[in-house]
C-alpha positions as CSV (number, residue, x, y, z in Angstrom):
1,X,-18.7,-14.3,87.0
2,X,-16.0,-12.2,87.8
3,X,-15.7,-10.4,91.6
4,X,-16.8,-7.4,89.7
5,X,-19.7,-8.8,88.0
6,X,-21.0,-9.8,91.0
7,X,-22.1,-5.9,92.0
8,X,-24.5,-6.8,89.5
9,X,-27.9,-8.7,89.7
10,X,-27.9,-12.1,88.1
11,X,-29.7,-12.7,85.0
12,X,-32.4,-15.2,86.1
13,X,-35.1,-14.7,82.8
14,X,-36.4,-12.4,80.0
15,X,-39.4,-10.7,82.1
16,X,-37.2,-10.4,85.4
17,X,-34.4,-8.5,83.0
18,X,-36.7,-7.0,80.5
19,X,-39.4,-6.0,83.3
20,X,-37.8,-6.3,86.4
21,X,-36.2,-3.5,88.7
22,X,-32.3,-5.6,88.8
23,X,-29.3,-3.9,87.1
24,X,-28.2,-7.1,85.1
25,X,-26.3,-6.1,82.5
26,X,-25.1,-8.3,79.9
27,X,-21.0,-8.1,79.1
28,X,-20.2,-9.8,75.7
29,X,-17.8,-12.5,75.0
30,X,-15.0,-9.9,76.1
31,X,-16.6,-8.4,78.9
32,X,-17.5,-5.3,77.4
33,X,-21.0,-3.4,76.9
34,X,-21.3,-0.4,74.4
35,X,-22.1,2.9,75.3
36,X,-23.8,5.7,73.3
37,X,-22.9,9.3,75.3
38,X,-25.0,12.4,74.1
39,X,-25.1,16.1,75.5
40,X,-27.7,16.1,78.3
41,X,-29.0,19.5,77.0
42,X,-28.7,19.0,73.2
43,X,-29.2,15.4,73.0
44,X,-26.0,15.7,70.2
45,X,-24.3,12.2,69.7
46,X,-21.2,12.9,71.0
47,X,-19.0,9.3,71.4
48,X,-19.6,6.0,71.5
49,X,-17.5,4.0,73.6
50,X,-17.2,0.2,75.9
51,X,-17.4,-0.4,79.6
52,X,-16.5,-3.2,81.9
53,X,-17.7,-4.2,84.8
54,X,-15.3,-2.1,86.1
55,X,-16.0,1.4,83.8
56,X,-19.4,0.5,84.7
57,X,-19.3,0.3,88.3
58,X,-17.0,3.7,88.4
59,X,-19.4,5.6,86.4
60,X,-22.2,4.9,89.0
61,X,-20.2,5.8,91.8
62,X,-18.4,8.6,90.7
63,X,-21.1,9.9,88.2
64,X,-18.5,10.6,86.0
65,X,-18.3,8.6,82.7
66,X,-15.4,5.7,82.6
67,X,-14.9,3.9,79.8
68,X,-12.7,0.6,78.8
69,X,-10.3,1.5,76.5
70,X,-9.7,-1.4,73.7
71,X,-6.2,0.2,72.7
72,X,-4.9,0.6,76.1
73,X,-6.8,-2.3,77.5
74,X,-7.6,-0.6,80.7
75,X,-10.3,1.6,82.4
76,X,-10.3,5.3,81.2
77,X,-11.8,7.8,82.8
78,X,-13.1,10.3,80.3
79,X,-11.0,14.1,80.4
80,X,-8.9,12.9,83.3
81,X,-5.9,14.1,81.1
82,X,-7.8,16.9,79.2
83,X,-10.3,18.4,81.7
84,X,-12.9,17.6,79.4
85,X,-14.4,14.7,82.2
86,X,-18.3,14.0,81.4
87,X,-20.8,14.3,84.8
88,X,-23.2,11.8,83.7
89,X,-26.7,13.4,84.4
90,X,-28.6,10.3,83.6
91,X,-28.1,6.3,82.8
92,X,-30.1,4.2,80.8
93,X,-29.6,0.8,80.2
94,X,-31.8,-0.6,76.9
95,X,-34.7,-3.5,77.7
96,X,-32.5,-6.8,77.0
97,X,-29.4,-4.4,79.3
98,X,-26.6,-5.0,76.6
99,X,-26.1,-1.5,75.8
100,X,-25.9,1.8,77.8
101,X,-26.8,5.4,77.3
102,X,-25.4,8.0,79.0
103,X,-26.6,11.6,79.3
104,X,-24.0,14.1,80.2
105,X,-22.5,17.2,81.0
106,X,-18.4,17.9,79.6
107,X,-16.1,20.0,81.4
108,X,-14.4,23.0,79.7
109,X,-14.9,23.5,76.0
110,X,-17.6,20.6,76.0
111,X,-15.5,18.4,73.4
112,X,-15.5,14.7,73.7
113,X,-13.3,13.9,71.0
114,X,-9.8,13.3,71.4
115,X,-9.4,14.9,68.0
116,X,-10.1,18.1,69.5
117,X,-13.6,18.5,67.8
118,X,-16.9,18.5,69.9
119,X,-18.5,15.0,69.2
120,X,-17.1,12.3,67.4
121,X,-19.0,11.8,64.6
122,X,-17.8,15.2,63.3
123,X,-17.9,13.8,59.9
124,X,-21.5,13.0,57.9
125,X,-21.1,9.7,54.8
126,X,-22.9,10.7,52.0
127,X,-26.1,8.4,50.4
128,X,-27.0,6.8,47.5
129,X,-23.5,5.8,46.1
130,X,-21.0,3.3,48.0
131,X,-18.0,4.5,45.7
132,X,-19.0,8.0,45.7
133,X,-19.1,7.8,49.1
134,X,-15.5,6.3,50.5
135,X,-14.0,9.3,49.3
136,X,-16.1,11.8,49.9
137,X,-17.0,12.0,54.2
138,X,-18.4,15.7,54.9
139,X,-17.7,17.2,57.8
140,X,-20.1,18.6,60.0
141,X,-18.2,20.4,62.5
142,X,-15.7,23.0,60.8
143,X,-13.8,23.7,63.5
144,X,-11.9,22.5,66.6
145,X,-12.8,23.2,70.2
146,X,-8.9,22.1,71.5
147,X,-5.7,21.7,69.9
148,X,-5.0,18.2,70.7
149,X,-1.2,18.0,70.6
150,X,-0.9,20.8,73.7
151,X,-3.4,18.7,75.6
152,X,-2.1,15.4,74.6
153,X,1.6,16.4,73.8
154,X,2.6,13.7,71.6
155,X,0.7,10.9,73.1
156,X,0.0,7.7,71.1
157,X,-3.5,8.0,68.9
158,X,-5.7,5.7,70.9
159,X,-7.3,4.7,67.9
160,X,-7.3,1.1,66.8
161,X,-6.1,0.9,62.6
């Protein structure tokens, strides 16, 4: 365990993480846990995104959602650049505590993506036909909320090809 793990409870069995009352979460084999993020008054899916032990801790103190960036390899607090931060209004962890849910409020125009649209899974994949469908994504939201490039200037994409 890291010095930052240890703010957490220790995993000691199934019942005492499934049942119990302990914050143990469980970091994968690179020290991240996923996060689902969804409008606390919609419920709309609006990122998905990693934490460390780190992001995790921040987020509970702060109640403002940090994240671990993969790209940048370091902690991100969400609209610290934009304005767009996101108050969490509520934390869930699942029963076996490998993945978190976050419900919260965003700043400003309410985007989350860095593509300037509201939610990150602005686009929809159609059904019933693999090939049909790698060409053909739909896109759910048909407009942007920000221009990206005069919040972001011209940042790196933090998006992993």
């Amino acid at each position: 365990m890291s010095g930052q793990d240890q703010a957490f409870g220790r995993r000691l069995s199934i019942e005492q993480v499934e049942e119990g009352k302990t914050l143990a979460p469980k970091f994968d084999h690179n020290g991240l846990i996923p996060v689902v993020t969804t409008d606390a008054i919609s419920g709309e899916l609006l990122m998905h995104g990693y934490m460390n032990a780190e992001a995790l801790t921040k987020t509970i103190e702060t109640a403002e959602a940090h994240y671990y960036s993969r790209s940048r390899k370091a902690i991100w607090h969400k609209g610290a650049t934009s304005g767009l931060t996101q108050k969490v209004v509520e934390m869930r962890i699942d029963d076996d505590q490998d993945a978190v849910w976050l419900r919260v409020q965003v700043a400003g125009s309410g985007a989350s993506c860095h593509v300037g649209y509201r939610s990150c899974f602005y686009r929809s994949v159609p059904l019933g036909d693999v090939a049909a469908a790698v060409e053909n994504l739909h896109y759910e939201e048909s407009e942007k909320t920000f221009d990206p490039k005069a919040v972001y200037g011209d940042a790196p994409n933090p998006t992993q090809l």
